[in-house]
C-alpha positions in Angstrom: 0.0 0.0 0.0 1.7 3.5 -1.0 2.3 6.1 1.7 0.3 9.3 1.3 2.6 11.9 0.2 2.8 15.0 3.3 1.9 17.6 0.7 3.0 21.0 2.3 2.2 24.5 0.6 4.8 27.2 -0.5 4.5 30.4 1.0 3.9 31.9 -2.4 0.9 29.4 -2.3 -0.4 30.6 1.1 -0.4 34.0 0.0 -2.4 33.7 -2.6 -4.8 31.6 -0.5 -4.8 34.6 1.6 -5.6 37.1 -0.9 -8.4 34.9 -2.3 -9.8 34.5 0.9 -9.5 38.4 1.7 -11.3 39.4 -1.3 -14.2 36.9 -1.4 -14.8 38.2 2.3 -15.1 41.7 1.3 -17.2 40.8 -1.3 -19.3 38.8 1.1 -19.2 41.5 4.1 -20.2 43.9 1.2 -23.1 42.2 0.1 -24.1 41.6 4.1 -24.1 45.5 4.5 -22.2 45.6 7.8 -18.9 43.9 10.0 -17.2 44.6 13.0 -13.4 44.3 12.1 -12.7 43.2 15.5 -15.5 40.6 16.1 -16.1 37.7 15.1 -17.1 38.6 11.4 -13.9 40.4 10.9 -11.8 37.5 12.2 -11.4 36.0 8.3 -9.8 39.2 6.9 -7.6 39.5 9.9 -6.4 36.1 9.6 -5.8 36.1 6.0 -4.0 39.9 6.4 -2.0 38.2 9.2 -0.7 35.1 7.1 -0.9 37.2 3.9 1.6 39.6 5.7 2.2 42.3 3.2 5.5 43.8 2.5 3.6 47.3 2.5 3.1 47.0 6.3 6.2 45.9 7.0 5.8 44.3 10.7 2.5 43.5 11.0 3.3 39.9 12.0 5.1 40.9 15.4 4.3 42.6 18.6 5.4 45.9 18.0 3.6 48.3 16.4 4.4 48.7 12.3 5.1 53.1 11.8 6.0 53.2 8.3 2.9 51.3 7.5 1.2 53.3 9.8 2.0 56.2 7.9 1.3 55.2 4.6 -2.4 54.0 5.3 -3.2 57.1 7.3 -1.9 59.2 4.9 -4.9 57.6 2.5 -7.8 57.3 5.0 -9.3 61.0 5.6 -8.0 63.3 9.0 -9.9 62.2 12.5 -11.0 58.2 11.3 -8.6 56.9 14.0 -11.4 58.5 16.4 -14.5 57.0 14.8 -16.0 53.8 16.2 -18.8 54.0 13.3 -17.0 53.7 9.7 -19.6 54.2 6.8 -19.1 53.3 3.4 -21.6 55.5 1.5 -22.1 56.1 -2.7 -22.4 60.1 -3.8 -25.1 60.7 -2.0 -25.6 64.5 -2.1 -22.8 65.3 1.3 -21.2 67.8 -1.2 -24.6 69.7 -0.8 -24.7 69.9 2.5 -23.1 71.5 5.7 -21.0 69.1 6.3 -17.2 69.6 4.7 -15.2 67.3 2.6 -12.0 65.8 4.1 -9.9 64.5 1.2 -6.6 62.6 1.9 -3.5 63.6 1.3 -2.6 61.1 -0.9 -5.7 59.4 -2.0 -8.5 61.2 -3.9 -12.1 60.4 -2.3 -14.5 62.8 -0.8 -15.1 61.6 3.4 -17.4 63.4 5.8 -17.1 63.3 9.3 -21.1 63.0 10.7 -20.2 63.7 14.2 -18.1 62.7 17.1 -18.4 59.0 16.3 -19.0 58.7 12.9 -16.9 58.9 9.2 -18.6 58.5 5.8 -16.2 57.8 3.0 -17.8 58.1 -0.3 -16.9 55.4 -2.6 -17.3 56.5 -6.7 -14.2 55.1 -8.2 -15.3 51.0 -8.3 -14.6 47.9 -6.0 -10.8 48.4 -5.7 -11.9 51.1 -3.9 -13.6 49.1 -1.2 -10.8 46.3 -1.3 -8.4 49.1 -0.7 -10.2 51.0 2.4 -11.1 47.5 4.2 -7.9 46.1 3.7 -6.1 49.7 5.6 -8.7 49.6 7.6 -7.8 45.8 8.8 -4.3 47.0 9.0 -5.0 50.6 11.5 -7.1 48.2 13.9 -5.0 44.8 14.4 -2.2 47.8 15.0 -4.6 49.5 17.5 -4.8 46.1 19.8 -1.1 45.7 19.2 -1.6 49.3 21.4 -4.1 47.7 23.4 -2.1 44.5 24.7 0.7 46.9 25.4 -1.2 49.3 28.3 -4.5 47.6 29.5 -3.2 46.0 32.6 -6.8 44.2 33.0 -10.0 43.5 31.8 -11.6 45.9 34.6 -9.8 49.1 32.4 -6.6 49.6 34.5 -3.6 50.9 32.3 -0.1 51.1 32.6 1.5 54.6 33.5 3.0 55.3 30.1 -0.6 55.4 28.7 -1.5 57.9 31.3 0.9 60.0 30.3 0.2 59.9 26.5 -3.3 61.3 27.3 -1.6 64.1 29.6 0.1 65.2 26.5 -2.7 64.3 24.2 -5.4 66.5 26.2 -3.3 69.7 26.0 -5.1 72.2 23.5 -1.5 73.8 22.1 1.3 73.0 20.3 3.9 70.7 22.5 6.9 72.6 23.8 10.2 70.7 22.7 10.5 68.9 26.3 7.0 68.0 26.3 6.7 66.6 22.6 9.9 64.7 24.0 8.5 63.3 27.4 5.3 61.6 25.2 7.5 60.4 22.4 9.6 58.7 25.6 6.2 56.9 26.5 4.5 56.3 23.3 8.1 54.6 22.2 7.5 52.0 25.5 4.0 51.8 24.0 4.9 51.0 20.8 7.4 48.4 21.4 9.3 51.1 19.8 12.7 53.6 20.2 12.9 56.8 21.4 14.8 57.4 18.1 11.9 55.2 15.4 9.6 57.2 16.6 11.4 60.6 16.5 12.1 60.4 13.1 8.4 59.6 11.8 7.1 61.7 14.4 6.9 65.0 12.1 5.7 62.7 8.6 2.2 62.5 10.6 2.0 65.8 11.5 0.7 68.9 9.6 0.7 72.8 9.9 -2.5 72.6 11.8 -1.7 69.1 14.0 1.5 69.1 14.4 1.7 66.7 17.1 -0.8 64.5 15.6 1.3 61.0 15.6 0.8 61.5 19.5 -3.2 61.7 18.6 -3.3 58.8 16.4 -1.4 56.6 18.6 -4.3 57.7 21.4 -7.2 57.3 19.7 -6.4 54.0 18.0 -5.6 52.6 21.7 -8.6 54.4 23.6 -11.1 52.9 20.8 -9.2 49.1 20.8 -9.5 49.5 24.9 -13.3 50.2 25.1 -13.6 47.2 22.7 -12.5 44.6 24.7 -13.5 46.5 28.4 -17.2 47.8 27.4 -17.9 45.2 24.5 -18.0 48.7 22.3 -17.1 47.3 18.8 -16.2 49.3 15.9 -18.4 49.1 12.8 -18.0 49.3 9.2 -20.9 49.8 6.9 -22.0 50.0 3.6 -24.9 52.2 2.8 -27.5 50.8 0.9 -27.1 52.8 -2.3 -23.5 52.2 -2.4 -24.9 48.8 -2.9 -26.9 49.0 -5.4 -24.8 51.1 -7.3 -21.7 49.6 -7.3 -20.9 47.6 -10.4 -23.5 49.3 -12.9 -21.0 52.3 -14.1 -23.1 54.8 -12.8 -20.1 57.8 -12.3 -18.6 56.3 -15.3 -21.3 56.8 -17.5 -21.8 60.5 -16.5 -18.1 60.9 -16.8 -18.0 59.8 -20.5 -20.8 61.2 -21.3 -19.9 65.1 -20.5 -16.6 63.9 -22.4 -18.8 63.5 -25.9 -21.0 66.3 -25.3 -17.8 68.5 -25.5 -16.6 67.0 -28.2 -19.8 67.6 -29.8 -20.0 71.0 -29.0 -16.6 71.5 -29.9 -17.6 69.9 -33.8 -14.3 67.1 -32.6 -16.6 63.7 -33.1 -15.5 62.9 -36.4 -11.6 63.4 -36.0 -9.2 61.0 -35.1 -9.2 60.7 -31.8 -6.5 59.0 -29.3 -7.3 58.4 -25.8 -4.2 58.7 -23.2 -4.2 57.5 -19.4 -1.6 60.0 -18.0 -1.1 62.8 -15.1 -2.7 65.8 -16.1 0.1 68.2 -16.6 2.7 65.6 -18.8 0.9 65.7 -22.0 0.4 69.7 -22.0 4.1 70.5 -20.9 5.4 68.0 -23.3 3.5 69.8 -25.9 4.2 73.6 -24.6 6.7 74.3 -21.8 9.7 74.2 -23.6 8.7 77.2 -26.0 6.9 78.8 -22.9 9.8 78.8 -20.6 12.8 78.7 -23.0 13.7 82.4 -22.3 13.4 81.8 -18.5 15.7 78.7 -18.7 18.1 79.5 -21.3 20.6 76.3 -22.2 19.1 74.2 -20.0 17.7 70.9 -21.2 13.9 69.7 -21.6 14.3 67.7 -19.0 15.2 70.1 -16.8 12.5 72.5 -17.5 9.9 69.3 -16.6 11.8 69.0 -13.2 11.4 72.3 -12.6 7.6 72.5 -13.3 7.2 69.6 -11.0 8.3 70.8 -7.9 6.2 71.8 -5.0 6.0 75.5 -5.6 6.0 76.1 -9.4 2.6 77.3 -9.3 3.6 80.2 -11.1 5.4 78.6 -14.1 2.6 75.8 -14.1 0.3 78.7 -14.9 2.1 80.5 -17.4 2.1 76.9 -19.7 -1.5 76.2 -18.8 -2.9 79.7 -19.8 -0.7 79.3 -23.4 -2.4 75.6 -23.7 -5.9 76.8 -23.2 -5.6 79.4 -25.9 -4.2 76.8 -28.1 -6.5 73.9 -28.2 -6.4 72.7 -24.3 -10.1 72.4 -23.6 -9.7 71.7 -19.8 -12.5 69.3 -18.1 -12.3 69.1 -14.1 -14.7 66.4 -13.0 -17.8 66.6 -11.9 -19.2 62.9 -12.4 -17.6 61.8 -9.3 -15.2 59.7 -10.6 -12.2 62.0 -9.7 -10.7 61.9 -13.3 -9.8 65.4 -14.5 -9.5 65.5 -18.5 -8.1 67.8 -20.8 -8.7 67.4 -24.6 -6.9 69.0 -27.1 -8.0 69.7 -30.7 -4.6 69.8 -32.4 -5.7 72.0 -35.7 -5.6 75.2 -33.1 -1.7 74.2 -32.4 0.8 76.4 -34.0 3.3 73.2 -34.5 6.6 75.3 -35.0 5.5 76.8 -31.5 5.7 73.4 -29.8 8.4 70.6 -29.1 7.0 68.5 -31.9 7.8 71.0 -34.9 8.3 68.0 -37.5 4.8 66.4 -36.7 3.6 64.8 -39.7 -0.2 64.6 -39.1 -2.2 65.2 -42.4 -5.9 66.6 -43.2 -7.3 65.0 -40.3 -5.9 66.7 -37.4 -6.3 64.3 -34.0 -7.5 65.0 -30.9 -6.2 64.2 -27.9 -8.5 63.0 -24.9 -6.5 63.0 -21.6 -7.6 61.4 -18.6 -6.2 61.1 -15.2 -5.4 57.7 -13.4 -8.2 55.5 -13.2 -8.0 53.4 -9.7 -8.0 49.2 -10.4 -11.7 47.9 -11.9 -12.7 51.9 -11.9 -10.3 51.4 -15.4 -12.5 48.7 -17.2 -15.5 51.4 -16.2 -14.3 54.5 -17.8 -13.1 53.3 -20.4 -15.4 50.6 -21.4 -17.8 54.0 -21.1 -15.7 56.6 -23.2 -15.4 53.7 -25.8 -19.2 53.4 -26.5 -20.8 55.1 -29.4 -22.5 58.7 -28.3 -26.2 58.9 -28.4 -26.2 55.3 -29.3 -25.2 55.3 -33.1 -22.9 57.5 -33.6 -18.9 56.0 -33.8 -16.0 57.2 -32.1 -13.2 56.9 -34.4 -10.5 56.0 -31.5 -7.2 55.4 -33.6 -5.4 54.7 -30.4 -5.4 53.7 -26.4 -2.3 54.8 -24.5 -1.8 53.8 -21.0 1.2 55.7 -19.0 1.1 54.7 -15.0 3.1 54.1 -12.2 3.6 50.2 -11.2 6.0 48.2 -8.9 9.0 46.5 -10.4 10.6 43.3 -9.5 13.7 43.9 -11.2 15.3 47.2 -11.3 14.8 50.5 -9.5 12.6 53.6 -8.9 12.2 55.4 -11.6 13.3 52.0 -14.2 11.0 51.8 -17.3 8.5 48.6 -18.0 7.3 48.2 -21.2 4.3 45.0 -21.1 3.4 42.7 -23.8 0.7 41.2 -21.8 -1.2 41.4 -18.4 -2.1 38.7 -16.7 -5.3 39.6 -14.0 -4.1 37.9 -10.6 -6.5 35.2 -9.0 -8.2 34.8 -12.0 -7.5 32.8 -15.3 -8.1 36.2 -17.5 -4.8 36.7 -19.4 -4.7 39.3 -22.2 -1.8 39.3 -24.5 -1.6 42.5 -26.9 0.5 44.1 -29.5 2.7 47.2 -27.6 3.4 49.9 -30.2 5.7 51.2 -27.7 9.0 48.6 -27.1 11.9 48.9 -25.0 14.4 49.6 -27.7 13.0 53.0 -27.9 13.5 54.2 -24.5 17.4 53.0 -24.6 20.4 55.4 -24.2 18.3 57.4 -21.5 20.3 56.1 -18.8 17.4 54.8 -17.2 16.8 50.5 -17.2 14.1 49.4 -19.4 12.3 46.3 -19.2 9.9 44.0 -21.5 7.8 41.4 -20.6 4.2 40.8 -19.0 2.7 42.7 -16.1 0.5 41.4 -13.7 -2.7 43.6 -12.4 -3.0 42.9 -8.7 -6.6 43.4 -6.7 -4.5 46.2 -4.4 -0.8 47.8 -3.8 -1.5 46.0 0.1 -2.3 42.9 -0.9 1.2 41.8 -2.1 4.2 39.7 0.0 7.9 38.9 -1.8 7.2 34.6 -1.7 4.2 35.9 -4.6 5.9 38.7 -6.3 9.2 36.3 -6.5 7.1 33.2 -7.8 5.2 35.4 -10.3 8.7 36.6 -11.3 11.0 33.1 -11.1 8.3 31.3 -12.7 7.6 30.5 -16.2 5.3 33.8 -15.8 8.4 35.8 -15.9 6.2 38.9 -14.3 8.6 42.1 -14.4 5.8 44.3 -12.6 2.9 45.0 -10.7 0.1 47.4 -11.2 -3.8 47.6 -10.6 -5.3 48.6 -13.8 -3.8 47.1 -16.9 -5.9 44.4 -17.6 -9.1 46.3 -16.8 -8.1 48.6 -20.1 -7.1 46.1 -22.4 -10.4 43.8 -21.4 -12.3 47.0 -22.1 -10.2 48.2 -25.6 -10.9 44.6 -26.5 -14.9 44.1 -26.2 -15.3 47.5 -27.7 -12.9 47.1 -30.7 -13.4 43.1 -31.3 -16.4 42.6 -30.1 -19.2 45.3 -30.1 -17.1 46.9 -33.0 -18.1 50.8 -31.3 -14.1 51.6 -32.3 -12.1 50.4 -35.0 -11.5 46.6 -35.0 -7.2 47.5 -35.3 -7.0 50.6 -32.8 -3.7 50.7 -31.4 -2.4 49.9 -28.0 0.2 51.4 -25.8 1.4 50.7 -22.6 4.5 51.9 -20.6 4.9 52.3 -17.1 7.8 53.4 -15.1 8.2 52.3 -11.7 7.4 53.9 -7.7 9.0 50.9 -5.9 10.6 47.3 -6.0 8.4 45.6 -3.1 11.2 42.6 -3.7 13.6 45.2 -1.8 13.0 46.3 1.7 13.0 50.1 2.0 12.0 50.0 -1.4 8.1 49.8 -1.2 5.7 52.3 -1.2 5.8 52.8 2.5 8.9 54.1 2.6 8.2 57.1 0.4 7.7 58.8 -2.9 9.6 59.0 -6.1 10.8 62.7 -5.7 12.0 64.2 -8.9 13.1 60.6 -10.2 10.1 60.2 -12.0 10.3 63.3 -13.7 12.2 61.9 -16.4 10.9 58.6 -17.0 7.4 60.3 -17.0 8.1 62.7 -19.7 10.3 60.1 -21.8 7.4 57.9 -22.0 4.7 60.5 -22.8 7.2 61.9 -25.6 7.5 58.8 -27.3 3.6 58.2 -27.2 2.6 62.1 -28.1 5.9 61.0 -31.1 3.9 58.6 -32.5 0.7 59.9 -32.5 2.1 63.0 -34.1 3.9 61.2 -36.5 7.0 62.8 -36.1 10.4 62.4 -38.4 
């Protein structure tokens, strides 16, 4: 009789257990309308983000509390959220009308609401990876919180250790810490947090702001006071989902509206029946690329292009920024902030109004039928397959867009190479599912070489969030026969959307042309590398502008 074989799993194969466990949960918690992260409903996403361990929050795994995780998740959930017990998840409901003012965070665009002392709303307009991403930082801020917890409540009747009585001394004081004070509480949130004196020092001023300086010190309270009352008063934090976020979601409401304000410019601007090319992209590379040089030339005399791009994106160019805008928009730059809800900006522009010998692109070769650019902002993961499965529909129902092209610029990890390295996909392959779309790049990676930055070629994997990643998957999608070279949330959503609409419905042209080129904001294969542990800087500034020269090139048909 043969032996059964002990069949153990890999780690790579845990984690993406973990993941498919974490996002049929949310789905399912979704659909049930309400959880309490901490109770027994939330004990399946906790367990799966605990054995998922994601290299984004670092040391989630241990007994001291994770700050450069911290830090990058509250830098996306809106200002006061560590105080709310009652977290609601809420569609565009009509807030913006009200009393009540928006709180955006600082680095992730959605519109929140703070109801009163106990309650948040954060509208959700921009898809499902929306929700995966909230619930997932959310998961994150409160296993963290009883990290906190475990650290000062002495017992279950509410007693707590000295340290924590001292971090609400300092936290209950109405003005701005003196250098000895901010000092004694960063001595006993340090014990607290299983933490230096010096760890906590040097993220100390990252949480703060102009108004809140001391604000790590508030955080650190209010996620400790709340994970306390939980386990002494049985007072459970809850996340809902409102009900017409639910019905909603998943029937391209904002996306609709959003593409639909697109055509009735177009319309109104006689543009339907040009050439039109669609680019993904920030909303100030395609307009400099096309203007700042001759703008600024006489302000930066001998310096290079590149230069001049650095120089516009720095923090307080808001004057030069200006200057190129206001020539743009009196040369063909029709500028559209949203208003649908899906917080993607556009800016069209009808090149027949371009004086080409004014412009970097003086040898365009473009013909009778001048093109028109639509530029949209950065989609954020299935909110991609929304707009532009939208944009790509006929207008009023029978009448065609002529979309010549689809051009997809983004940020995306790397798993070999640097910041600021350039990856150039030949197909994407949608993680946890079996949906792999292969595609012909009109962009390759021979074009981008003797820039002095790394290129690479090969296919990209769309993931269902940045936080839902660990190095055993990324280096299995990489060492494997899949030979991944990066990661990114939105890929395959465009190309599954270019396809129906082109192959299938036949609303654009059955050979419109696909671009993709991305350049990268982090290796999560290296630690200090990830997102957490900060921003590009000026190093994206050049692979930015490389790759939206040689789309704008081709488009433009330059010699």
């Amino acid at each position: 009789m043969k032996e059964t074989k002990n069949i153990s799993r890999s780690r790579a194969q845990e984690s993406s257990a973990a993941i498919e466990k974490m996002y049929i949960t949310m789905r399912h918690l979704f659909n049930r309308g309400f959880y309490k992260p901490m109770g027994v409903s939330g004990d399946t996403l906790r367990e799966a983000l605990l054995a998922l361990r994601p290299e984004i929050y670092g040391n989630i795994g241990e007994e001291k509390v994770e700050l450069n995780g911290l830090l990058y998740v509250i830098e996306r959930l809106p200002v006061g959220i560590e105080e709310c017990r009652f977290i609601n998840l809420t569609s565009d409901e009509g807030y913006s009308k009200s009393h009540f003012q928006a709180i955006v965070p600082p680095k992730r665009r959605r519109n929140c609401y703070r109801i009163d002392e106990e309650q948040m709303n954060v509208e959700i307009t921009r898809g499902r990876s929306d929700i995966y991403d909230i619930l997932t930082h959310l998961t994150f801020i409160f296993i963290e919180s009883h990290k906190i917890r475990n650290r000062v409540l002495l017992d279950d009747a509410g007693e707590v250790s000295r340290d924590w009585f001292k971090l609400e001394q300092a936290v209950s004081q109405k003005k701005k810490l003196t250098l000895v004070e901010k000092e004694k509480a960063i001595s006993h949130a340090a014990n607290i947090l299983g933490r230096t004196f010096e760890e906590v020092l040097n993220i100390y001023d990252a949480f703060g702001s102009t108004a809140s300086p001391d604000r790590f010190l508030h955080v650190i309270f209010w996620l400790g006071k709340l994970a306390i009352e939980e386990i002494v008063d049985d007072n459970k934090r809850t996340i809902t989902f409102s009900p017409i976020l639910r019905e909603r979601l998943g029937h391209h409401i904002h996306g609709e509206v959003w593409a639909t304000n697109i055509k009735k410019v177009l319309e109104e601007n006689k543009l339907l029946d040009r050439p039109i090319h669609v680019i993904s992209a920030n909303m100030h590379s395609v307009m400099n690329s096309i203007f700042a040089t001759e703008v600024l030339k006489t302000k930066f005399k001998d310096k290079s292009d590149f230069f001049i791009y650095e120089e516009l994106s720095k923090s307080g160019a808001d004057v030069l920024r200006n200057e190129v805008s206001d020539v743009a928009l009196k040369h063909g730059m029709i500028s559209l902030p949203d208003t649908s809800g899906t917080n993607i900006d556009v800016q069209i522009f009808d090149t027949a109004k371009l004086n080409w010998s004014k412009t970097s692109f003086a040898n365009a070769t473009i013909g009778d039928k001048k093109p028109v650019l639509i530029v949209m902002d950065y989609a954020f993961g299935e909110q991609a397959y929304e707009t532009i499965d939208e944009l790509l529909k006929p207008y009023k129902k029978d009448i065609l867009l002529n979309v010549e092209s689809v051009s997809i610029m983004g940020k995306a990890g790397i798993l070999e190479g640097g910041k600021g390295d350039i990856m150039i996909p030949n197909a994407h392959i949608n993680e946890g599912t079996a949906d792999n779309y292969f595609f012909e790049n009109e962009l390759s990676a021979e074009m981008f070489e003797g820039n002095d930055i790394a290129v690479f070629a090969g296919p990209m994997v769309t993931v269902l969030g940045t936080s839902l990643q660990n190095r055993d998957l990324l280096k299995f999608f990489h060492e494997s026969t899949w030979g991944i070279i990066g990661l990114e949330m939105e890929g395959s959503y465009y190309q599954k959307a270019i396809q129906s609409a082109s192959k299938i419905r036949k609303s654009v042209p059955h050979d419109v042309k696909v671009r993709y080129a991305y350049y990268a904001s982090d290796n999560p294969l290296e630690t200090g590398s990830t997102l957490a542990s900060g921003g590009l800087g000026t190093t994206g500034v050049k692979p930015t502008y490389l790759i939206t020269i040689k789309i704008l090139e081709q488009i433009f048909q330059v010699k």
